[in-house]
PLY file of the C-alpha trace (Angstrom):
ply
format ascii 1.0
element vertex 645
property float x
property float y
property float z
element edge 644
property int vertex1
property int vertex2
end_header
80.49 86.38 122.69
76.97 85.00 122.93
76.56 82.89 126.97
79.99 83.84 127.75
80.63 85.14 131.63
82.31 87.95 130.22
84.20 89.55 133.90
87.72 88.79 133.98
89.18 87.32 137.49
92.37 90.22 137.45
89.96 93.12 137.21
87.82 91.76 139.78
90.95 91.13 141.81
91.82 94.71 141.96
88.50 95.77 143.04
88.05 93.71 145.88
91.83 94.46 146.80
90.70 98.12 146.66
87.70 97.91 148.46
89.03 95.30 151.17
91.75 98.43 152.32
88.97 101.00 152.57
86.60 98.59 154.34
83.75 100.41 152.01
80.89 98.90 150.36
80.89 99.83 146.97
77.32 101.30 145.59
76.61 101.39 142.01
75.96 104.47 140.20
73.43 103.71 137.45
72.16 106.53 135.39
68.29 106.23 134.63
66.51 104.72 131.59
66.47 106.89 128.60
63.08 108.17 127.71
61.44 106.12 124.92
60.65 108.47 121.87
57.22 108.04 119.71
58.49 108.53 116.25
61.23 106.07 115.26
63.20 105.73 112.06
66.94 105.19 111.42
68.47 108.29 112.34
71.35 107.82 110.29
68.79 107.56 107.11
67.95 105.98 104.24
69.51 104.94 100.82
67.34 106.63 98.03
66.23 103.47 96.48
65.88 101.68 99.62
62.42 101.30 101.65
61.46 103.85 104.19
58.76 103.13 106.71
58.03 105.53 109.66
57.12 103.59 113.13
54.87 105.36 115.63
54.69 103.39 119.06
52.27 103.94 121.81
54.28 102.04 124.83
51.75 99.69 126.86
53.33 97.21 128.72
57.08 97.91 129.87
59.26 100.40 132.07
57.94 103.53 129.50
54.24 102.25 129.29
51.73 104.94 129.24
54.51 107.80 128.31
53.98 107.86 124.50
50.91 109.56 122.50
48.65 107.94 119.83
49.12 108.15 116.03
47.92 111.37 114.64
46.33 111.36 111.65
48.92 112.10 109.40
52.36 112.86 109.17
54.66 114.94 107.22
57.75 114.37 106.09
60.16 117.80 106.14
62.72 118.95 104.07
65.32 120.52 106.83
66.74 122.99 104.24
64.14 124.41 102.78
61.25 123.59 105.35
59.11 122.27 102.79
56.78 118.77 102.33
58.39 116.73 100.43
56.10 113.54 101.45
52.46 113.57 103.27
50.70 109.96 104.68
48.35 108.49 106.90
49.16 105.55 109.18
48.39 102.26 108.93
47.95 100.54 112.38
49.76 96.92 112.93
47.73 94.17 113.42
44.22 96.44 114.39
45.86 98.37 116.87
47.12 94.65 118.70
49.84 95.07 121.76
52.95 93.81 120.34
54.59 90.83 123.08
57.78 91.60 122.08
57.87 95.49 122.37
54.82 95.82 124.96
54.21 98.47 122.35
51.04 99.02 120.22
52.02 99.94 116.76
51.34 101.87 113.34
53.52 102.64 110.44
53.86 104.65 107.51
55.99 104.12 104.80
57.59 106.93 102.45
59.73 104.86 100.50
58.68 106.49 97.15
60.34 110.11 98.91
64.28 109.23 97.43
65.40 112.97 96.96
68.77 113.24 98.49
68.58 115.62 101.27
68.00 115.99 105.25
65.05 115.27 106.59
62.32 114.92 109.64
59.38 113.40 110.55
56.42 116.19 111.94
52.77 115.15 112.85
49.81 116.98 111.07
48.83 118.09 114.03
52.37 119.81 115.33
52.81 117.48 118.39
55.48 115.16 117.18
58.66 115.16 115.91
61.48 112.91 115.06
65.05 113.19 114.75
66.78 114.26 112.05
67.62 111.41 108.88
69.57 111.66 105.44
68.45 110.08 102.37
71.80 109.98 100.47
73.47 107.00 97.98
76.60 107.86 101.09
74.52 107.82 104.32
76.42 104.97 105.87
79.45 105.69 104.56
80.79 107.15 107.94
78.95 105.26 110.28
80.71 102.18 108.65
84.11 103.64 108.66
83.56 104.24 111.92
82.49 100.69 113.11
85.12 99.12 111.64
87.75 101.28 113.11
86.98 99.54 116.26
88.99 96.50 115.20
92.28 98.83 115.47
90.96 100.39 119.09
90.72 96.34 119.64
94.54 95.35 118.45
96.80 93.93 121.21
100.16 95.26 121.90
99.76 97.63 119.42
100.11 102.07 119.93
97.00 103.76 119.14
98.76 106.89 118.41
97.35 110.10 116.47
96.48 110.70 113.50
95.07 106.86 113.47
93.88 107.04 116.81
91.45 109.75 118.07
93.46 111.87 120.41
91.06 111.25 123.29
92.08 107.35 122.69
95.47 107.12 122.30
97.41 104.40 124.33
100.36 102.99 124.53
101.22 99.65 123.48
99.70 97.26 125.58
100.63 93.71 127.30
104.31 93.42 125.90
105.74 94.09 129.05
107.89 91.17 131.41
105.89 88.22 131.13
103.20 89.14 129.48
102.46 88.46 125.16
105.61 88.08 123.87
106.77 85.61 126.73
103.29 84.22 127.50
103.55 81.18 129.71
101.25 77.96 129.53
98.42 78.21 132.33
99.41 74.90 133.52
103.84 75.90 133.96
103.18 79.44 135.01
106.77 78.87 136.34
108.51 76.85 133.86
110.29 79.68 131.84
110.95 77.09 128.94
106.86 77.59 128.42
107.40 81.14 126.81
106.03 81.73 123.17
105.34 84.99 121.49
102.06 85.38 121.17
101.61 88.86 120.46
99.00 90.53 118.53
95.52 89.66 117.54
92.44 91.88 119.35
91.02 92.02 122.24
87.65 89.50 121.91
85.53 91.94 123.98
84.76 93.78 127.10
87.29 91.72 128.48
91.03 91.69 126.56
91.60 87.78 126.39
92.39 86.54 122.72
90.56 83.42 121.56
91.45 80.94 118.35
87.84 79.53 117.45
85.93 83.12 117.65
89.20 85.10 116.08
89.62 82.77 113.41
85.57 83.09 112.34
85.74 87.10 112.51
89.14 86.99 110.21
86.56 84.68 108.14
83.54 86.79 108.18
85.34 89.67 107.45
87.32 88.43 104.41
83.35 87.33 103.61
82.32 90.61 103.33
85.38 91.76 101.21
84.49 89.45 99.01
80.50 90.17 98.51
81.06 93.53 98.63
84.93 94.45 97.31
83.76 97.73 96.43
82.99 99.08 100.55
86.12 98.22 101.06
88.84 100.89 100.26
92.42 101.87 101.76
90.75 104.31 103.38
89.70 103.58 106.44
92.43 106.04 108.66
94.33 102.93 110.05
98.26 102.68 110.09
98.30 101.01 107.25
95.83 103.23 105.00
97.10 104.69 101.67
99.25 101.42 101.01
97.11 100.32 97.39
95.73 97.23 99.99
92.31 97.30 100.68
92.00 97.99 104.59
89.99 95.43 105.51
92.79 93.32 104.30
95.38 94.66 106.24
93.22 94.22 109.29
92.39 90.81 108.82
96.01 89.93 108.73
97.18 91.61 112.03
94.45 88.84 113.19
96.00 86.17 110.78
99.23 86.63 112.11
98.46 86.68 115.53
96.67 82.68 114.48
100.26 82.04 113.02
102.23 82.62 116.42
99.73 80.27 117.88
100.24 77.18 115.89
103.01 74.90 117.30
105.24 72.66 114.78
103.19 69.99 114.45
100.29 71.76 113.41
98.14 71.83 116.17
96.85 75.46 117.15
96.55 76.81 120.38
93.30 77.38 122.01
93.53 80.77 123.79
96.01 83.60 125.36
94.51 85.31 128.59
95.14 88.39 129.08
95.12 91.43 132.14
92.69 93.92 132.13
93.46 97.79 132.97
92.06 101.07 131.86
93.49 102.16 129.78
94.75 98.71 128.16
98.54 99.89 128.57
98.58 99.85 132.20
97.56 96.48 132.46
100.96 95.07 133.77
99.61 91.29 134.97
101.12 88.36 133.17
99.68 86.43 130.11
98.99 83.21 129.70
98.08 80.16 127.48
96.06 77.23 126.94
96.87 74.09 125.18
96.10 73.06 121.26
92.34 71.70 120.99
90.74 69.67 117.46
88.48 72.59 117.74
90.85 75.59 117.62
93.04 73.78 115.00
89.86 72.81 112.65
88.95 76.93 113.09
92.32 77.82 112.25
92.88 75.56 108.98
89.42 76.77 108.02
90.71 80.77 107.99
93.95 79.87 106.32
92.84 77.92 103.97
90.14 80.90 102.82
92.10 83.55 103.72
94.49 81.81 100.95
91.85 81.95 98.97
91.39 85.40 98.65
94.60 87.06 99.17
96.24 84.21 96.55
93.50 86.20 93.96
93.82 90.02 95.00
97.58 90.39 92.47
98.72 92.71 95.35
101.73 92.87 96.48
103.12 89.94 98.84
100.00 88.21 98.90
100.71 85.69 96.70
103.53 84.35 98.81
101.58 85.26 101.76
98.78 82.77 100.30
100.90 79.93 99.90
102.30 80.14 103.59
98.53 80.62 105.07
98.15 77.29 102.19
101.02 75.09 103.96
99.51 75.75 107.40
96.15 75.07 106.53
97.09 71.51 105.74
99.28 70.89 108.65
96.58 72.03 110.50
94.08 69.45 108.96
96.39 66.85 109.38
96.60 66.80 113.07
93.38 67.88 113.77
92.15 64.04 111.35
94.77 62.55 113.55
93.45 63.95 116.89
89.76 64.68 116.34
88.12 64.81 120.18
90.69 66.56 121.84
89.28 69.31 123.49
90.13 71.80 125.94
87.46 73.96 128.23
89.32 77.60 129.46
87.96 78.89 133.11
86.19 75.40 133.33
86.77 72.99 136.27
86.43 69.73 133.90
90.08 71.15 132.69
91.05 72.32 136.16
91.22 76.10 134.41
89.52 78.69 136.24
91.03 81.64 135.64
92.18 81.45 131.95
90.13 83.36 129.72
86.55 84.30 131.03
84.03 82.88 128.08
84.17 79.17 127.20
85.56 79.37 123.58
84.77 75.42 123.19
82.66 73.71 121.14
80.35 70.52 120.98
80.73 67.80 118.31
78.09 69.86 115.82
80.60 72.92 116.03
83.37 70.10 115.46
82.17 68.63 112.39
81.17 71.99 111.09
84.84 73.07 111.32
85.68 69.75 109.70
83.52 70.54 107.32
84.35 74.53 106.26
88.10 73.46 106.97
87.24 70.68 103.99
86.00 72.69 101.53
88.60 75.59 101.54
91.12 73.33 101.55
89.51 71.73 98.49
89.27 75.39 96.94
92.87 75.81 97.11
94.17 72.05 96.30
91.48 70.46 94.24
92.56 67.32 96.00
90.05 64.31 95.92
90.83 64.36 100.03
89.23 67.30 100.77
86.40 66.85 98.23
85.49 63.75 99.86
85.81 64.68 103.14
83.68 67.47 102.57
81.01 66.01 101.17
80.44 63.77 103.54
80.23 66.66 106.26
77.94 68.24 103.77
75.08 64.93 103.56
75.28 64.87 107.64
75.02 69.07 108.00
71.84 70.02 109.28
71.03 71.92 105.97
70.99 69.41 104.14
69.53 66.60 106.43
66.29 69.22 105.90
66.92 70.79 109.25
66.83 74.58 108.11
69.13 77.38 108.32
69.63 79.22 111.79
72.00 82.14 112.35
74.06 80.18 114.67
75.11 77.78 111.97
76.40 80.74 109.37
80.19 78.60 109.57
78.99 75.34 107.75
76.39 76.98 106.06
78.79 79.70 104.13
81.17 77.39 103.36
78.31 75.09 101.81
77.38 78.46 99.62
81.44 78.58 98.43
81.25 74.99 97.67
78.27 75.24 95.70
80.47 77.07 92.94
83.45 75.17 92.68
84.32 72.58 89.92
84.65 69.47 90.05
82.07 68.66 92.52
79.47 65.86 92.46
76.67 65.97 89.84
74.06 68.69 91.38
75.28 69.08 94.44
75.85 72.44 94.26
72.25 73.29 92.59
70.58 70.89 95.69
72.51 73.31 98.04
70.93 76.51 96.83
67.46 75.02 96.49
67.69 73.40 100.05
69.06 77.03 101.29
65.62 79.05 99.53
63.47 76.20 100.70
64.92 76.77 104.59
64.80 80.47 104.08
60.53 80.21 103.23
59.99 78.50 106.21
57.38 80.35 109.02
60.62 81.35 110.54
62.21 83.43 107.94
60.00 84.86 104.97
56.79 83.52 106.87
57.54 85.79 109.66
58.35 88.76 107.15
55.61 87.88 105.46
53.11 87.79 108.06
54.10 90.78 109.85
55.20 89.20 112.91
57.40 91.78 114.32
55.87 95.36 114.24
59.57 97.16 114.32
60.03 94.76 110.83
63.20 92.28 112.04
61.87 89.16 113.05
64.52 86.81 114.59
64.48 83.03 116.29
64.63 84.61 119.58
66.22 87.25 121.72
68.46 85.82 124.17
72.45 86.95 125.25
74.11 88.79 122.03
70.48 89.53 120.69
72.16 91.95 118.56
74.16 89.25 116.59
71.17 87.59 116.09
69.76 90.09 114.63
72.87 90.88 112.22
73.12 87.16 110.95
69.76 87.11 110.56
69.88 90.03 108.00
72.67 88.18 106.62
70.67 85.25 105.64
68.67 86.98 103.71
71.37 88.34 101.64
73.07 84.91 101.73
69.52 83.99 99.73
70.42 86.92 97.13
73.18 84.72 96.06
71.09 81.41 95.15
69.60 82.41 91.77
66.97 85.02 92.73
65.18 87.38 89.73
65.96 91.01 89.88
62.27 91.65 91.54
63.19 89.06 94.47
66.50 90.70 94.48
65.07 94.34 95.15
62.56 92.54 97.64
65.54 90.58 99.65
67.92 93.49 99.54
64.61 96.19 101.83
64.30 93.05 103.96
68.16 92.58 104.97
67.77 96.27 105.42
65.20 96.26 108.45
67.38 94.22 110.09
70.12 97.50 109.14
67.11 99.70 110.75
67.12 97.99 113.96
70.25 98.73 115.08
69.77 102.60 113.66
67.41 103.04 115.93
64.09 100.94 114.88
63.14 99.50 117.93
61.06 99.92 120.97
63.69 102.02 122.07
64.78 104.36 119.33
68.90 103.44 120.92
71.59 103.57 117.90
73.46 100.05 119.54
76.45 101.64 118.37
78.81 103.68 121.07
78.96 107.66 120.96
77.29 108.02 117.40
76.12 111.40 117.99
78.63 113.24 116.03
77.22 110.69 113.17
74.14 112.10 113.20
72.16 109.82 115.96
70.15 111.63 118.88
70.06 108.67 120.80
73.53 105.89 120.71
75.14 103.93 123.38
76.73 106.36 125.91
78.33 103.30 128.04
79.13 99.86 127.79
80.34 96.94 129.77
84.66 96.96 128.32
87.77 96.99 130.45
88.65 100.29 128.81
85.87 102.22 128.70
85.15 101.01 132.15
82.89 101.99 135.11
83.75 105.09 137.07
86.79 106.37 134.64
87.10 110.01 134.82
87.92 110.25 131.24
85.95 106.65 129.17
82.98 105.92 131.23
80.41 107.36 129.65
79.49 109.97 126.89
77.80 111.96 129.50
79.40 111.41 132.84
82.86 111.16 132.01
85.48 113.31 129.58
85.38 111.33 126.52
83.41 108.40 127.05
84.32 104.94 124.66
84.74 105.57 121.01
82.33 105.56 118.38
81.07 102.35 116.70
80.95 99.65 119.30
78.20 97.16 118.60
76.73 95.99 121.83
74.90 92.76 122.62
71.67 94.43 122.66
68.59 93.62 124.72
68.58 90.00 126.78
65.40 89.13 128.27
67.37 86.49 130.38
69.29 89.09 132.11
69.91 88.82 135.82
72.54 90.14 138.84
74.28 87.47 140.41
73.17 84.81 142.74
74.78 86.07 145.83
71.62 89.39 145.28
69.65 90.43 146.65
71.92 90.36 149.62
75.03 91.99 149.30
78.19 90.46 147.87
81.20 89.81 148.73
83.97 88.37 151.20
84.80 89.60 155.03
84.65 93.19 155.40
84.20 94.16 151.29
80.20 94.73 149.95
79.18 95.29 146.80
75.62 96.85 146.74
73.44 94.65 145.05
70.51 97.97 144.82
67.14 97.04 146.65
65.55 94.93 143.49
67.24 93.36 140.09
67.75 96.39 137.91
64.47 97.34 135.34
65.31 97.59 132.74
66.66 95.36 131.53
64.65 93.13 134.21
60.79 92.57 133.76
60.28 93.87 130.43
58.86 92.78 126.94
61.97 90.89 125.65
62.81 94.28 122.92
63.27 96.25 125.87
65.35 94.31 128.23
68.11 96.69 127.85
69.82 99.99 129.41
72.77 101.93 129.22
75.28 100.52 132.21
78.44 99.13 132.18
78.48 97.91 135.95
80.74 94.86 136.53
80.01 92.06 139.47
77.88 91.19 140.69
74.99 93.50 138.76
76.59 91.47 134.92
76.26 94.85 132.42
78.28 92.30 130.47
75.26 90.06 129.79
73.31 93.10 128.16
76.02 95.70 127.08
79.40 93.74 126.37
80.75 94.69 122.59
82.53 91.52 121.20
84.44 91.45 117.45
81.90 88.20 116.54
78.88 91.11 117.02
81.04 93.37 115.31
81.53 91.19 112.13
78.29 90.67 111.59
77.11 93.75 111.84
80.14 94.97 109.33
79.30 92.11 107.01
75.38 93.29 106.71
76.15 96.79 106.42
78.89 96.48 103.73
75.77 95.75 101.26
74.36 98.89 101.49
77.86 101.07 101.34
79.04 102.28 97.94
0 1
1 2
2 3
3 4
4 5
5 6
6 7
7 8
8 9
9 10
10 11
11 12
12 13
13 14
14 15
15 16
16 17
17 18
18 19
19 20
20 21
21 22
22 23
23 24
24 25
25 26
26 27
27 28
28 29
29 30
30 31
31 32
32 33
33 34
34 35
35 36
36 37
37 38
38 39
39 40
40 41
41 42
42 43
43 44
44 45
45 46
46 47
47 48
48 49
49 50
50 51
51 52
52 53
53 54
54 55
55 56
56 57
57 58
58 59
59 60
60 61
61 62
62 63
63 64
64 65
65 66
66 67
67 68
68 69
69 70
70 71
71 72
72 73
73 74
74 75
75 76
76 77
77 78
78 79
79 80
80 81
81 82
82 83
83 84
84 85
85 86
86 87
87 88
88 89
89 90
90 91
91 92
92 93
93 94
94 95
95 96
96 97
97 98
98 99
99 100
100 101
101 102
102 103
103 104
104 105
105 106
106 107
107 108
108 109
109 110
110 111
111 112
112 113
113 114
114 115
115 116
116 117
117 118
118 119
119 120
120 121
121 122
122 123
123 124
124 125
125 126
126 127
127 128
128 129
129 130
130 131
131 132
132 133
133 134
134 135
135 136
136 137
137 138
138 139
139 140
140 141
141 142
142 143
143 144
144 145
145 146
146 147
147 148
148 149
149 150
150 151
151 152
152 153
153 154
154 155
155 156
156 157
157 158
158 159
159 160
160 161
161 162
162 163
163 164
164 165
165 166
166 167
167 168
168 169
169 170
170 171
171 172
172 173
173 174
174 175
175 176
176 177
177 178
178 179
179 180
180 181
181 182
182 183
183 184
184 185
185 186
186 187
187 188
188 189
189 190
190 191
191 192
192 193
193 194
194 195
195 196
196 197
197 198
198 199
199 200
200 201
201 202
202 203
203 204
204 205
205 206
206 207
207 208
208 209
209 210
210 211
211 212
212 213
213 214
214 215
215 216
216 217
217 218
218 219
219 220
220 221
221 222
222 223
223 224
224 225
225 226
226 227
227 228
228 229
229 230
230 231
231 232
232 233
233 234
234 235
235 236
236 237
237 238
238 239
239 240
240 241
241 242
242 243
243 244
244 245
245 246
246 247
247 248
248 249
249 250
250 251
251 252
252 253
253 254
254 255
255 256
256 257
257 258
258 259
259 260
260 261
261 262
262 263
263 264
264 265
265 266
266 267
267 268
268 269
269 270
270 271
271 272
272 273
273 274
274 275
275 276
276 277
277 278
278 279
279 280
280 281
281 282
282 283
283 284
284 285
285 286
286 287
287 288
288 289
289 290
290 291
291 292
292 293
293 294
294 295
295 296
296 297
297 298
298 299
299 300
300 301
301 302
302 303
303 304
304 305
305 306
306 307
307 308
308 309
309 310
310 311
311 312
312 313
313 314
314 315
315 316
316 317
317 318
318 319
319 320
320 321
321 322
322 323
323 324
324 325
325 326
326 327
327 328
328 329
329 330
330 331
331 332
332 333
333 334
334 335
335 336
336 337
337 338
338 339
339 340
340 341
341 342
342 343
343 344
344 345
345 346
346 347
347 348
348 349
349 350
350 351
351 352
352 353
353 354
354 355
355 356
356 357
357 358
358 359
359 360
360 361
361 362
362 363
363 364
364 365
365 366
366 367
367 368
368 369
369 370
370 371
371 372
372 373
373 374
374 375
375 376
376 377
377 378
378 379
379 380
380 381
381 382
382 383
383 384
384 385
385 386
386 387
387 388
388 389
389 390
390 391
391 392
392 393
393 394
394 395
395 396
396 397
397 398
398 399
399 400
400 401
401 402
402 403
403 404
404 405
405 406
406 407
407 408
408 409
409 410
410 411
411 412
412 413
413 414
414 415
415 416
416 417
417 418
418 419
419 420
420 421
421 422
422 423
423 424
424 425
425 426
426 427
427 428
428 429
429 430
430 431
431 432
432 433
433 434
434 435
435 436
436 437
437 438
438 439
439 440
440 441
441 442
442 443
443 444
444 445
445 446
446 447
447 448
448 449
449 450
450 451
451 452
452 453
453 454
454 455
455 456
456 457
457 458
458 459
459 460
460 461
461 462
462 463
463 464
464 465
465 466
466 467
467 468
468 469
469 470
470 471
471 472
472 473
473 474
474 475
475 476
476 477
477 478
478 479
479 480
480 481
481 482
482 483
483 484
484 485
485 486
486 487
487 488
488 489
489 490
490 491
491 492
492 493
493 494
494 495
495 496
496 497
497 498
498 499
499 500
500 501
501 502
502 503
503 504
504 505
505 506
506 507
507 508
508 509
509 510
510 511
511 512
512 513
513 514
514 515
515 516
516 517
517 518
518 519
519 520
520 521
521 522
522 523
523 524
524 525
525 526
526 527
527 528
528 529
529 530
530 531
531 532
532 533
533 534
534 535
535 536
536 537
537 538
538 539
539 540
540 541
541 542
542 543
543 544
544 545
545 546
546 547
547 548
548 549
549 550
550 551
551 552
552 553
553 554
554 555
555 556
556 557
557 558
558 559
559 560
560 561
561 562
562 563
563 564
564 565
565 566
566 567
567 568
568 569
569 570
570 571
571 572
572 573
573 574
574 575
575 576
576 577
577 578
578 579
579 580
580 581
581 582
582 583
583 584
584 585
585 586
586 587
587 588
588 589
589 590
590 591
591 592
592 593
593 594
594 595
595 596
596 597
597 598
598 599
599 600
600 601
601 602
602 603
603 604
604 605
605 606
606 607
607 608
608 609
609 610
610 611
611 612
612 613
613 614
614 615
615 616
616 617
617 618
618 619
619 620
620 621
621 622
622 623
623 624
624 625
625 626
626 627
627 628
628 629
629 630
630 631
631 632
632 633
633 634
634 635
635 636
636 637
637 638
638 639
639 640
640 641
641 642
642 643
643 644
């Protein structure tokens, strides 16, 4: 999750315990930067209808300046099979030939998108001297890589087998953290030894890099994901190779209520809903044998948690599957209870691994909120609630979040706000709402959305790699996926079929960038090679796949390396190592190398490129660059889902 200190205090435990008994100073290994290629496209491909622009980058400023060639004149576009030109064009340089300050890069582009035969592809210059990786135009070229991300979520379940044929063979585990004291006995934080503390709380995913299980960002990805099933019904089938595949329920479903359920164990009788379960951290996740523990019931986590049940009773109350109409009408029941105590105890908060809550150790990021992220709970809560009831209480209570949102106060859109601001699209469509409320909702969305920041940067060009966002900061990556969202959130306020076509190539860039184009040509996914990528994550920062295991460490230095489809937080020009560098760290008689200067990249560079491949833990912080999390996951699975068949 975005600003979260994402190392966990058991694995760091072990480390030092290991390196206190061999008196050693540890010394990371850090493989170097990946060359920086000149011709970048997605090198997954291209949807035949879909736009198709080729980037050529000349690196000036930045760890690869100087190592890239100029434009040629023209380029070809190659027909693998049959060797053939299917598409011939000159370059067009961005901006006169201007040095990007994002990228460091100077840039020129070419776009094919007229070229929509289905078949495989590459990208040669006139000349002979460059090449790009192979791409796929195909109605099905994301078909896999999709299946594939999503599959993560199961890799992420707690205290559940990963066993073949749903797991890959070279990540099966065991069950993990159901052992003596851990999630089905969890203890509170604050009466580790009263016994008469112990609830099941067993299930839900891992959040992360780090295993702890938290209510506010679980509840939103059970929400964005039931999102997506609803834009897009039709990318989701039963066929996704999880347990629970082949049962006539669309998969996506079935995930989202392993997370559902896991929400259920947490809410107490009267309601309330508890804030967060930490969790040990071991590689692989089924040797983690440390005890669980968790925090108490917060407005915050209780608003979150009324908000999913009361939408997640919205849609599987419509599906006409099997159980989920009675499955509906228990989420229904705790939705309300939840509302209830969360209007009779609206400021009670509770901040994990904090010292204003005397918590440090429980959890790693801060899962709590401000009074904004209150009142947009309060808000989404309201209106689902409303969905399901049509009772004048939540109408009323909604509405009034909806005058004081920023939206509508004239305040803009932002992709941090997607929570109120989806359930303000939902509300828009119900009956029974005041007179034009839901038309002034839609035209205040479009008029946000042609602000300088949105189409004004498309429009103008702004970023030469075509995926403008706020800023890049910790989590870039989700940035970048919400952002794309937005645009397809806009698709749903009244648009013509020309905007449509127009809004649909945009929310695609945003697709492109995580394919591979950006400064770097890096797939953010993990281990997409056998996808079709030449150049994907080969480590991140995750208590599994961690640093220096023989078998999930890397793609290249280790047997298996971490499955395919992670998302990663992408580049994060605020990067740093920890304050106790450039000396090294650590207590009497254990050092941890600190290497002679902050590590570049992701240090020192144009804000696109503050990124690398490492998954190093304290004090050099991988997790601040490469740390997956399910909210970056979501999003990412939420964009894409448009553009799957």
């Amino acid at each position: 999750m975005m600003g979260r200190a994402a190392t966990t205090g058991s694995l760091l435990a072990a480390l030092l315990l290991i390196v206190q008994c061999a008196g050693a100073e540890v010394v990371p290994k850090i493989a170097p930067a990946d060359p920086t290629p000149t011709l970048v496209i997605d090198q997954f491909g291209y949807r035949p209808e879909g736009e198709k622009i080729l980037i050529i980058r000349t690196p000036v400023r930045g760890f690869d300046a100087g190592t890239g060639g100029e434009p040629a004149k023209a380029y070809d576009i190659v027909n693998v099979a049959t060797g053939k030109v299917a598409f011939h064009g000159e370059p067009q340089p961005w901006r006169e030939s201007a040095v990007d300050a994002g990228s460091g890069d100077r840039v020129a582009y070419m776009d094919f998108s007229p070229l929509d035969a289905p078949g495989s592809y590459m990208v040669r210059s006139s000349d002979g001297t460059q090449k790009s990786a192979t791409f796929r135009i195909a109605g099905n070229v994301y078909d896999e890589v999709f299946r594939a991300a999503f599959r993560t979520f199961f890799y992420q379940r707690a205290g559940y087998t990963k066993a073949v044929p749903y797991a890959d063979p070279r990540w099966a585990d065991g069950a993990s953290h159901l052992g003596k004291g851990q999630d089905t006995e969890a203890r509170s934080f604050f009466a580790k030894a009263d016994a008469s503390s112990a609830r099941d709380l067993h299930g839900g995913w891992y959040d992360a890099g780090d295993f702890n299980k938290y209510t506010n960002w679980a509840a939103d990805n059970c929400r964005t994901l039931l999102l997506s099933y609803t834009e897009n019904p039709h990318a989701w089938g039963d066929d996704f190779d999880i347990p629970e595949s082949g049962n006539g329920i669309p998969d996506v479903l079935d995930e989202v209520k392993w997370g559902l359920d896991w929400l259920i164990r947490m809410q107490n009788d009267d309601g309330s809903v508890l804030s967060i379960v930490s969790l040990d951290v071991a590689s692989p996740p089924s040797a983690a044998k440390g005890p669980s523990f968790y925090g108490p019931a917060s407005t915050s986590s209780t608003r979150s948690t009324a908000e999913v049940f009361a939408y997640a009773a919205m849609v599987y109350g419509a599906t006409g599957l099997p159980g989920h109409r009675e499955y509906a009408d228990e989420l229904s029941r705790r939705a309300v209870a939840a509302w209830n105590w969360a209007e009779a105890n609206p400021d009670k908060t509770f901040f994990n691994n904090d010292v204003r809550d005397a918590s440090i150790g429980l959890g790693a990021g801060q899962q709590e909120t401000d009074d904004a992220g209150r009142a947009a709970k309060r808000l989404a809560a309201a209106v689902y609630l409303y969905a399901i009831t049509g009772l004048d209480t939540y109408r009323r209570a909604a509405e009034f979040e909806i005058r004081e949102s920023k939206l509508m106060r004239g305040e803009g859109v932002t992709p941090y706000d997607l929570e109120a601001q989806d359930a303000m699209r939902v509300y828009a469509t119900l009956p029974g709402i005041s007179s034009g409320l839901g038309q002034k909702i839609n035209a205040e969305l479009r008029r946000a959305m042609a602000t300088r920041t949105f189409w004004g940067a498309i429009e103008g060009e702004d970023d030469p790699y075509f995926a403008p966002v706020m800023a890049m900061r910790w989590g870039s990556n989700t940035v970048k996926a919400r952002t794309g969202n937005l645009f397809m959130d806009e698709a749903k306020t009244g648009l013509t079929p020309a905007e449509l076509i127009t809004v649909r190539d945009v929310a695609a860039r945003y697709l492109h960038y995580f394919h591979g184009v950006n400064p770097l040509g890096k797939v953010y996914l993990s281990n997409m090679g056998a996808y079709g990528a030449e150049n994907s994550v080969d480590s991140f920062y995750h208590g599994w796949f961690a640093d220096g295991s023989a078998l999930w460490d890397s793609v290249k230095s280790s047997k298996y390396g971490p499955p395919p489809g992670f998302l990663v937080g992408g580049p994060n020009p605020s990067y740093s190592w920890d304050n106790c560098c450039p000396k090294s760290c650590g207590g009497p008689g254990t050092r941890y190398s600190c290497l002679k200067a902050p590590l570049a990249p992701p240090t020192g560079q144009p804000p696109l490129k503050a990124y690398r491949d490492f998954n190093t833990g304290w004090p050099l912080n991988s997790w601040e660059v490469t740390e997956n999390s399910d909210s970056y996951q979501v999003a990412y699975l939420r964009l894409l889902a448009n553009f799957v068949d």
